[in-house]
FIGU-817343 format. One line per field, with one value per residue (C-alpha): residue number from 0; chain; x, y, z. Coordinates in nm, 4 decimals, decimal comma. Layout:
BEGIN
pos NUM  ...
unit A  ...
x X  ...
y Y  ...
z Z  ...
//
This chain:
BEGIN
pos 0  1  2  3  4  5  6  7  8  9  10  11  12  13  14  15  16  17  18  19  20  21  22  23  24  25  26  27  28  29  30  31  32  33  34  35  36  37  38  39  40  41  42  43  44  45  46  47  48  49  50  51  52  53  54  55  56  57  58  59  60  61  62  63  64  65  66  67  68  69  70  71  72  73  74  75  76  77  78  79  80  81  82  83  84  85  86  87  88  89  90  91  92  93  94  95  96  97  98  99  100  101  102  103  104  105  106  107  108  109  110  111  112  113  114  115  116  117  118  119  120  121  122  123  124  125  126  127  128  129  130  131  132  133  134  135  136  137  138  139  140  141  142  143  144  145  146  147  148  149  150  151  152  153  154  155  156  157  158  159  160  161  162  163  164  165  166  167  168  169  170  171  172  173  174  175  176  177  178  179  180  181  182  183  184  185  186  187  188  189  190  191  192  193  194  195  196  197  198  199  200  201  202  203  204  205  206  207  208  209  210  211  212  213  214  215  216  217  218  219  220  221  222  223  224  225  226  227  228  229  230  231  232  233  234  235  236  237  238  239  240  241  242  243  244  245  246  247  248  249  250  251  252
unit A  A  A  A  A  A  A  A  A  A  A  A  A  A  A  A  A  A  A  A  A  A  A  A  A  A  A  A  A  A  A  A  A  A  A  A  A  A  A  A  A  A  A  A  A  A  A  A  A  A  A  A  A  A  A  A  A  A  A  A  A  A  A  A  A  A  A  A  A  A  A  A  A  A  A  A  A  A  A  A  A  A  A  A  A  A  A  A  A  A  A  A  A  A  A  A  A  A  A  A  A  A  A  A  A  A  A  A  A  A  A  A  A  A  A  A  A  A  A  A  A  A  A  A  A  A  A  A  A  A  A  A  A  A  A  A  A  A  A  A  A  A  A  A  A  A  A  A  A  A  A  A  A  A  A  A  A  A  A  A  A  A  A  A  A  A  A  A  A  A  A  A  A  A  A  A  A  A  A  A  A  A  A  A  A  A  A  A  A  A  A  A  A  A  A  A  A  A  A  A  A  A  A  A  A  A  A  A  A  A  A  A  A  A  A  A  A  A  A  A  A  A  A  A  A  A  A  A  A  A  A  A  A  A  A  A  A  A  A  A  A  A  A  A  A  A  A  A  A  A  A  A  A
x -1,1697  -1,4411  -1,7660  -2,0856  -2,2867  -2,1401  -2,2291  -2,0521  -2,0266  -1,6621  -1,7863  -2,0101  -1,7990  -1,5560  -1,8610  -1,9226  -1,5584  -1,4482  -1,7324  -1,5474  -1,2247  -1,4175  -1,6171  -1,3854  -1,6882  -1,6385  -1,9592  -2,1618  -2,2317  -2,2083  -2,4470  -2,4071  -2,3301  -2,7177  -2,8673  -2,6781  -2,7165  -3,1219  -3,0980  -2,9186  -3,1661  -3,4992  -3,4897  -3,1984  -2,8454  -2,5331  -2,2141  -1,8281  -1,5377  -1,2573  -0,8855  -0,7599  -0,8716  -0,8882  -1,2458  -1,2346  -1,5334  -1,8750  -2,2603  -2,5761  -2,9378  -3,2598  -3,6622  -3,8012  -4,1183  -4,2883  -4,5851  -4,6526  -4,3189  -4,0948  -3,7102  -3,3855  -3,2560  -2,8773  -2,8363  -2,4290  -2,1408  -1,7648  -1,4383  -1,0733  -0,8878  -0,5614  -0,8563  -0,9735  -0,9483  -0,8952  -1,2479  -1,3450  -1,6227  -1,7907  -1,7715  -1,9036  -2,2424  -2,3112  -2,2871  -2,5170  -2,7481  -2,6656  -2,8193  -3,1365  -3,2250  -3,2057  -3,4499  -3,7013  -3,6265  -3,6298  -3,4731  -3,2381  -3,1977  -2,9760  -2,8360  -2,5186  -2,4204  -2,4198  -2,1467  -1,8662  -1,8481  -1,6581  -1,9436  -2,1503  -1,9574  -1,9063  -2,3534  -2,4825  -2,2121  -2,0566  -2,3242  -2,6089  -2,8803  -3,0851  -3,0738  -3,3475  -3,5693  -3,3371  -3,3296  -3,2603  -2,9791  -3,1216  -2,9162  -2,8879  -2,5436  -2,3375  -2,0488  -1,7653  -1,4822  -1,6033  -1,9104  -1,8483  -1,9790  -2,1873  -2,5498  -2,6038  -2,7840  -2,8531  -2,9962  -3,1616  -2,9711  -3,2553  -3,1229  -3,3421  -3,2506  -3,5151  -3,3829  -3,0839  -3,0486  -3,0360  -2,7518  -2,7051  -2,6243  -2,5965  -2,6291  -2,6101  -2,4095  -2,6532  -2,3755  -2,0551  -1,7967  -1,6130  -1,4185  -1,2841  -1,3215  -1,6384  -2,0120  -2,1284  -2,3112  -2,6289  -2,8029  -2,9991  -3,2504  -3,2971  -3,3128  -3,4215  -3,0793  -2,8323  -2,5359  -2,4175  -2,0289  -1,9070  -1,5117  -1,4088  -1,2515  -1,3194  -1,0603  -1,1175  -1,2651  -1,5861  -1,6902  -1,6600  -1,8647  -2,1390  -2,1305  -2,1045  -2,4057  -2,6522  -2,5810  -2,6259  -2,9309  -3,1492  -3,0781  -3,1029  -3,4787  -3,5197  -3,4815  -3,6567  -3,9380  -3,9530  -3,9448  -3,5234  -3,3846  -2,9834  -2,9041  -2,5349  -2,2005  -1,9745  -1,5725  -1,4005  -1,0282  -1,1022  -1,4664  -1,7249  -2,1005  -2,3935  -2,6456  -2,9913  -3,2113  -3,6154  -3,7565  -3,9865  -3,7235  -3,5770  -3,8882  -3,9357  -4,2847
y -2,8018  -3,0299  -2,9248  -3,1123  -3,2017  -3,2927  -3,7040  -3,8077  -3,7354  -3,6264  -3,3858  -3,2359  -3,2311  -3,0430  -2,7979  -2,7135  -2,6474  -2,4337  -2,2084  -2,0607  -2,0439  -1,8300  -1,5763  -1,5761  -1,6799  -1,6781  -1,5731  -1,7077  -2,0710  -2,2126  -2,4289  -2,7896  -3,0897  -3,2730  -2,9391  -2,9515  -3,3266  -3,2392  -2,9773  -3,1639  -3,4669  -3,2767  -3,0420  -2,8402  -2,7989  -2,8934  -2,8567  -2,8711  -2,7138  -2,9595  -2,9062  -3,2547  -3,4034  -3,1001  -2,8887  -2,5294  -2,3547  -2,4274  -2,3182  -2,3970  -2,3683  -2,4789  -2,4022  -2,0992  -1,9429  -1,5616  -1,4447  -1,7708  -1,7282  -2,0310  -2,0030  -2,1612  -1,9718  -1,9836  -1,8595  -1,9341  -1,9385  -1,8721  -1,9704  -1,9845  -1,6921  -1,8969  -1,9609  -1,5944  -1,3724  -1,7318  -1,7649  -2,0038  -1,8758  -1,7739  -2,0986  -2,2529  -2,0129  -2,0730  -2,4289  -2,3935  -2,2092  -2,4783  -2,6872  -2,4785  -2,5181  -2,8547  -2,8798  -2,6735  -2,3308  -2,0058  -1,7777  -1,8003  -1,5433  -1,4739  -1,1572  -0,9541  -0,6456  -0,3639  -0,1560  -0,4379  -0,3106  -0,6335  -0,8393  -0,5727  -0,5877  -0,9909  -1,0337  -0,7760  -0,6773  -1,0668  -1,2653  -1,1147  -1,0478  -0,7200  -0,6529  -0,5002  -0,5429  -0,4128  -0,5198  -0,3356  -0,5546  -0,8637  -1,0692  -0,8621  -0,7582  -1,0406  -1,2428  -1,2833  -1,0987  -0,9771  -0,7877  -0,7657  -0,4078  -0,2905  -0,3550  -0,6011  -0,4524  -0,6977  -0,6316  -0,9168  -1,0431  -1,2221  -1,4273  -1,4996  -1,8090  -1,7781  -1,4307  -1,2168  -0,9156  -0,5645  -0,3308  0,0129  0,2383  0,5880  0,6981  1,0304  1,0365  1,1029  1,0503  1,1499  1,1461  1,4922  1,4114  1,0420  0,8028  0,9666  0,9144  1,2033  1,5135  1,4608  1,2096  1,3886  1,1124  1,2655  1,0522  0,6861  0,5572  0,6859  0,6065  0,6025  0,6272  0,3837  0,3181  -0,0404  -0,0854  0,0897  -0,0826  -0,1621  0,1613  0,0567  0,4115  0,4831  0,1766  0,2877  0,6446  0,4539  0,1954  0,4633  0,6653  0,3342  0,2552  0,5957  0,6415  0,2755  0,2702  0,6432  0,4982  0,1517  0,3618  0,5380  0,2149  0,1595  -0,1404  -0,1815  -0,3282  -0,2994  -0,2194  -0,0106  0,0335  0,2691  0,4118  0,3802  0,3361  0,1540  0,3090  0,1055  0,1427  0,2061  0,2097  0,2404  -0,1302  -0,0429  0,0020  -0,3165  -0,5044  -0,6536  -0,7248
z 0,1831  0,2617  0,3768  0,4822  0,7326  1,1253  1,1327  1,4371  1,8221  1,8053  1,5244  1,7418  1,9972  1,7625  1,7050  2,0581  2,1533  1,8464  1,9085  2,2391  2,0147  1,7435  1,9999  2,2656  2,5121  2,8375  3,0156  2,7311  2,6676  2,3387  2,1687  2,3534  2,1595  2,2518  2,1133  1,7674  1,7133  1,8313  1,5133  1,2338  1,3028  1,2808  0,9892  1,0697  0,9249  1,1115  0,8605  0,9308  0,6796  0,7364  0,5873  0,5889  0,9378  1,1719  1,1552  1,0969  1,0855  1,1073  1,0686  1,2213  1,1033  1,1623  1,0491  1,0980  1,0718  1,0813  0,9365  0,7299  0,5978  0,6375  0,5704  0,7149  0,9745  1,0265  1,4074  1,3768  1,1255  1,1802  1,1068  1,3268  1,2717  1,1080  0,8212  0,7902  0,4887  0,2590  0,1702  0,4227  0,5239  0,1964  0,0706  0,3965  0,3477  -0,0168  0,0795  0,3566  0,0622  -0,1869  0,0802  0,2006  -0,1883  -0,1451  0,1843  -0,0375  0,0949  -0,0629  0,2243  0,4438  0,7267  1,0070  1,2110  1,1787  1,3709  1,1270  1,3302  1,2527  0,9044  0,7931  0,8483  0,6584  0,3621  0,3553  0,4222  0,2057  -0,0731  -0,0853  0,0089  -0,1706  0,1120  0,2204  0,5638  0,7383  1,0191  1,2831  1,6740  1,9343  2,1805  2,0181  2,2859  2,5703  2,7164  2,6108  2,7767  2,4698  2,4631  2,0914  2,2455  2,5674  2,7176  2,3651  2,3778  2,1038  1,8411  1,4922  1,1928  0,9732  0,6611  0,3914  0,1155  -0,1534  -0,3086  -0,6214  -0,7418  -0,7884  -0,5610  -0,6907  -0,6359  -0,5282  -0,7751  -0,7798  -0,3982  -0,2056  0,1228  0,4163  0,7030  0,6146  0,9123  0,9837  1,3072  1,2461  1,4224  1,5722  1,4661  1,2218  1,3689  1,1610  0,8500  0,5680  0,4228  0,0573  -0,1736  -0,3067  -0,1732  0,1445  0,2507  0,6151  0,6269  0,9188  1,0363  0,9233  1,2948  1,6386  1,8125  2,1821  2,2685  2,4128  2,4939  2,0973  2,0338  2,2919  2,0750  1,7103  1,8648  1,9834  1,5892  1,3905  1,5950  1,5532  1,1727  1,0898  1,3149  1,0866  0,7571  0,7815  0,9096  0,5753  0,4251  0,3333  0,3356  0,2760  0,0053  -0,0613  0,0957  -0,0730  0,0707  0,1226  0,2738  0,6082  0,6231  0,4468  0,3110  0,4387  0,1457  0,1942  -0,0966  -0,0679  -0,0457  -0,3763  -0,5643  -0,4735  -0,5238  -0,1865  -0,0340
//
């Protein structure tokens, strides 16, 4: 697997039309080929995993700035579904951090949906970032087939590049769910870390995603308010445990 940096049109070109494929877009436009070769030529990151001559996956950073905080932002990452579950796209991301190192960065952040609990597990628990800073349908109602008819909630993943991450540990449950696949009836937030138990699929059912957005949203807002951030993801059966541990004790300004 090679992986590097798109360098020609047909690359880009590559990059544009594999980003329907990933997302199923239909509605939604994908990133046009004059906007990524804009990006990879002015301080931003462009890369391509190739297996032998045909491209299959991709990511797609560029500078970004809050506060007087400057990191690489990486707005998109994915990979065909033929090259899922091999690995593909962990090694495409520490590249891409191998890279912001490189650039002089010390963070890089991007969004994930906390309800897909996949993603979860592969940004937090595999990856290495918190996530915190949650927003509330970052991109509006959007047109892919993946998240079509679910207000799009994120949540922001930050990867420190200068320091290791800390780990949950011990942990009490503060959402358990009684009534499968269903959101839990309540969240007790005792403790310096909580869990919130969350199904690892939901299927098609977009009313059960409406139910399982609206939960995720209110206790996620609850605990960042107290000052949680989540820090690991923990699996389970048929459900993974978003971990939220107080941001003291995880030594984050």
């Amino acid at each position: 697997m090679e992986i590097r940096r798109a360098r020609s049109i047909d690359e880009y070109k590559a990059v544009e039309s594999i980003q329907r494929v990933i997302w199923g877009m239909v509605e939604e436009p994908p990133v046009p080929l004059p906007i990524l070769v804009a990006i990879n030529s002015n301080g931003g990151l462009v890369e391509i995993a190739k297996d032998g001559g045909r491209i299959v996956g991709f990511s797609l950073a560029f500078p970004g700035n809050h506060d007087g905080l400057r990191y690489l932002y990486s707005h998109m990452a994915g990979v065909i579904e033929e090259y899922r579950n091999r690995d593909v796209g962990y090694e495409i991301k520490m590249h891409q951090f191998e890279e912001a190192r490189k650039m002089g960065y010390s963070e890089v952040r991007w969004t994930f949906d906390p309800m897909k609990a996949r993603n979860a597990y592969f940004n937090v628990h595999k990856l290495g970032a918190y996530a915190y800073d949650y927003k509330i349908n970052y991109y509006g109602i959007m047109g892919s087939k993946e998240n079509e008819g679910v207000e799009s909630d994120r949540i922001e993943a930050h990867k420190f590049l200068d320091r290791e991450k800390v780990t949950a540990g011990k942990y009490e449950v503060g959402a358990r769910i009684t009534d499968f696949p269903r959101p839990w009836k309540s969240v007790d937030m005792k403790g310096d870390s909580i869990s919130l138990e969350v199904p690892t699929n939901l299927g098609r059912d977009i009313g059960l995603a409406r139910e399982w957005r609206l939960s995720l949203r209110s206790a996620i807002s609850s605990l960042e308010s107290q000052g949680y951030v989540m820090n690991d993801v923990v699996k389970g059966d048929k459900t993974v445990f978003l971990i939220f541990t107080v941001r003291e004790k995880v030594g984050l300004k």
